[in-house]
N, C-alpha and C positions, 0 to 999 in steps of 0.2 A: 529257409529261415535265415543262415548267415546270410544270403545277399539282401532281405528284408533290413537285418540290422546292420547290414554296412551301410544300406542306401539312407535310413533314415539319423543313422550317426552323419553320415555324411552333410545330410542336409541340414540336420540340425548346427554346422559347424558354420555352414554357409551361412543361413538364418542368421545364427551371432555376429560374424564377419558383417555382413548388410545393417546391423544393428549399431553396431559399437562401429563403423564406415557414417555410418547416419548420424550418430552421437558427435562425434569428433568434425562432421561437417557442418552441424548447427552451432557447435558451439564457435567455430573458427568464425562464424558470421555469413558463410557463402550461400544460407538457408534465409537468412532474414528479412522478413518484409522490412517494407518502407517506416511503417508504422516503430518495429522492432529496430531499427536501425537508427530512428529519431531517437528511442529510448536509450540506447545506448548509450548514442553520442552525449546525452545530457546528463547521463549520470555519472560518466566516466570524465565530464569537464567537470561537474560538481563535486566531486573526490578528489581529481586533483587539484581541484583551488581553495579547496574545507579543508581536506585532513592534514593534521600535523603529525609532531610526535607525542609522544605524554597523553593522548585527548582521553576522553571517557563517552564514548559515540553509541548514540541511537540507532538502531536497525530496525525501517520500517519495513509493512509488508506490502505485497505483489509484485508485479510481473517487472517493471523498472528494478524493483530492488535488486530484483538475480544480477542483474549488470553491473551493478554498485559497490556488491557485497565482491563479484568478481575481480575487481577494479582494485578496491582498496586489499586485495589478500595479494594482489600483485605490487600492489604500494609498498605493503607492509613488508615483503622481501627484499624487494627493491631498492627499498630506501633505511631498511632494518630499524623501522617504526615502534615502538612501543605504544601498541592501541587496544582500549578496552571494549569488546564491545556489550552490550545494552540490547536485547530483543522487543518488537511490541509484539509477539505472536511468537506461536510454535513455527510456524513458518519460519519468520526469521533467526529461530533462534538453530533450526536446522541448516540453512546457510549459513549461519556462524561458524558451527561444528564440522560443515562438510569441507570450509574453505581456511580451519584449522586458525581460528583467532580465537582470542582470550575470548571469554563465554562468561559476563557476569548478570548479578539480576538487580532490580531497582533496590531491594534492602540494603544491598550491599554499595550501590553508587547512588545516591538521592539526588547529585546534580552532577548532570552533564556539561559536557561543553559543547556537543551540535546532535542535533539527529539530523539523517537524511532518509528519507522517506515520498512517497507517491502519493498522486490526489487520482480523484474520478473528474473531476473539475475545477478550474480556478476563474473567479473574476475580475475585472478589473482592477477592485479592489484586494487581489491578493486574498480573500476569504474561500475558504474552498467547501467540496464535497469532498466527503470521503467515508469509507467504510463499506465498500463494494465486495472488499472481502472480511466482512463483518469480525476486523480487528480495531474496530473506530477509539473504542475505549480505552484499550492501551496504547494506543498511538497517542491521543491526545493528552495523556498522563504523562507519559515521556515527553511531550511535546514541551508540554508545560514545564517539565524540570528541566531543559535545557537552555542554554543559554543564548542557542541560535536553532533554527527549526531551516531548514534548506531544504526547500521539493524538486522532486524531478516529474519531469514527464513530457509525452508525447506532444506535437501540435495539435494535434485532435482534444485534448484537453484545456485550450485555452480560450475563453471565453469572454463576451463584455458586459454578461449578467447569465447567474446562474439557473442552470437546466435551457440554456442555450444550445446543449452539445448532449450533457448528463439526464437522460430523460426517465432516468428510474425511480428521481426521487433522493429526498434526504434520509440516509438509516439512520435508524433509531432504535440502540437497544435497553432492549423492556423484559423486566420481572416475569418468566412465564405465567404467574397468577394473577398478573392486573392486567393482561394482554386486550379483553375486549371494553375495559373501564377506559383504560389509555387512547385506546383508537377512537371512540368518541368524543372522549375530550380534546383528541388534538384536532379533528375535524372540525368540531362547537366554537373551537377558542380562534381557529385558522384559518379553515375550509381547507378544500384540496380533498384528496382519494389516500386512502391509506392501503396496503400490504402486505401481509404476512410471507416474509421468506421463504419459502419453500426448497426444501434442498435437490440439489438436481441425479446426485447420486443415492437416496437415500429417500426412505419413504418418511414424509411428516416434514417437518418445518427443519431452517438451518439452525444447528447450536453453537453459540458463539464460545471461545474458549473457556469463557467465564461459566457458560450454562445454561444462560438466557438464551432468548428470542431476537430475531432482527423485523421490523415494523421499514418497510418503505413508505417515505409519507410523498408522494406527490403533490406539491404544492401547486396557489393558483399564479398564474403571472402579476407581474407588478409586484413584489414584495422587494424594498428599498431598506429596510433597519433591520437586517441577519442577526443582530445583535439582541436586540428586544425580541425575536424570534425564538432567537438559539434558549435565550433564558425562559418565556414563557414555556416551552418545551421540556424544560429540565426542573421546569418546578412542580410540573405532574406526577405526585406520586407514583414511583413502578417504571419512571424513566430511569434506565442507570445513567446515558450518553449519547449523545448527538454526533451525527456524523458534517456536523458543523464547524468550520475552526475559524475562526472570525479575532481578527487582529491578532494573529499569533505568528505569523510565517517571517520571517526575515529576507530570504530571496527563493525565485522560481526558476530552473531552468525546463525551457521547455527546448527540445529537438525541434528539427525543421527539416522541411521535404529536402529539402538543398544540403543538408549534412551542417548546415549551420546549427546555432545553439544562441537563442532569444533568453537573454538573460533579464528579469525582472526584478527588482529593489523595493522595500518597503520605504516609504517617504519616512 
């Protein structure tokens, strides 16, 4: 029995060592794909060309942001910044806390001065998808209150009309009790295939922070006015939010296979 528990004290020591050896080599970058390595790049040139001192900054969600959030807490020491930051999700607001910045909520700052935040897709026209991780609502709330809106992301996400690349569909989150009233009429009024999220961890549908439902609406090709879209969408009783954002964005930076960083401007 003690050689039983030396051996698996032992291994359990090892185990952690391989663990926290793994930890500290993903996060140095020597783990990251091509894709993870684009996202980087473009959120860590988007922080240092956005943040100031004084700001009152948005924190959007996914997988781009972790680089973001990492970035600017190195700014923030660095350069001994004074910055507020703004979550649109639990998500982000646990990046805030883990990487030890001011942690406020929208009562408390009503306007910002930038968010930076991620898309599922961008087109031409700078209109994107978003809400892949069904924070679409409050992103686009923050979105709205700030004074600049700056996206990061991938080349994989750059497109010359949307669901070019993004093939899931625009989210749409809806009232769990108008859930199958909704899905008719956005097919009657649009066409296209609609959705119900289904959560991948969990039995039954995904719930959004708010409490709702997430609806993917698959749209049909050829749709030119997002705008007349976005709004017939939002006029259906039991929508709360579109994962639409259409004339809101300021600039894009997208990474590039090349370690370069394609930066887009709204006219």
């Amino acid at each position: 029995m003690p050689f039983l528990s030396s051996f698996l004290l032992n291994s359990s020591k090892i185990c952690l060592s391989i663990f926290v050896r793994g930890i500290t080599t993903k996060m140095s970058g020597e783990c990251l794909n091509p894709i993870e390595i684009a996202k980087r790049k473009a959120a860590h040139q988007a922080v240092d060309e956005y943040v100031k001192g004084n700001m009152v900054l948005g924190i959007g969600s996914g997988s781009t942001i972790v680089f973001a959030v990492d970035r600017l807490a190195e700014k923030v020491i660095k350069e001994n910044l004074q910055i507020v930051c703004v979550p649109t999700s639990f998500q982000a607001q646990m990046l805030i806390v883990k990487n030890n910045l001011v942690l406020r909520n929208l009562d408390e700052c009503t306007e910002l001065d930038c968010v930076i935040d991620g898309a599922d897709e961008v087109d031409c026209k700078l209109t994107l998808i978003k809400g892949g991780g069904a924070c679409q609502t409050q992103e686009k709330i923050i979105a709205y209150n700030s004074k600049k809106v700056v996206i990061i992301a991938d080349y994989t996400k750059d497109s010359k009309q949307l669901g070019e690349n993004y093939v899931k569909g625009v989210p749409i989150e809806i009232i769990p009790f108008a859930r199958v009233a909704v899905e008719k009429k956005i097919v009657s009024l649009l066409g296209g295939s609609i959705n119900l999220r289904m959560g991948k961890m969990k039995a039954g549908p995904v719930i959004t922070d708010n409490g709702n439902f997430v609806l993917d609406w698959k749209f049909p090709e050829g749709i030119q006015d997002w705008e007349k879209v976005n709004t017939k969408i939002k006029m259906i009783p039991g929508v709360v939010e579109t994962g639409l954002f259409v004339n809101m964005v300021d600039a894009v930076y997208f990474g590039q296979k090349d370690g370069s960083v394609k930066i887009v401007k709204s006219k």
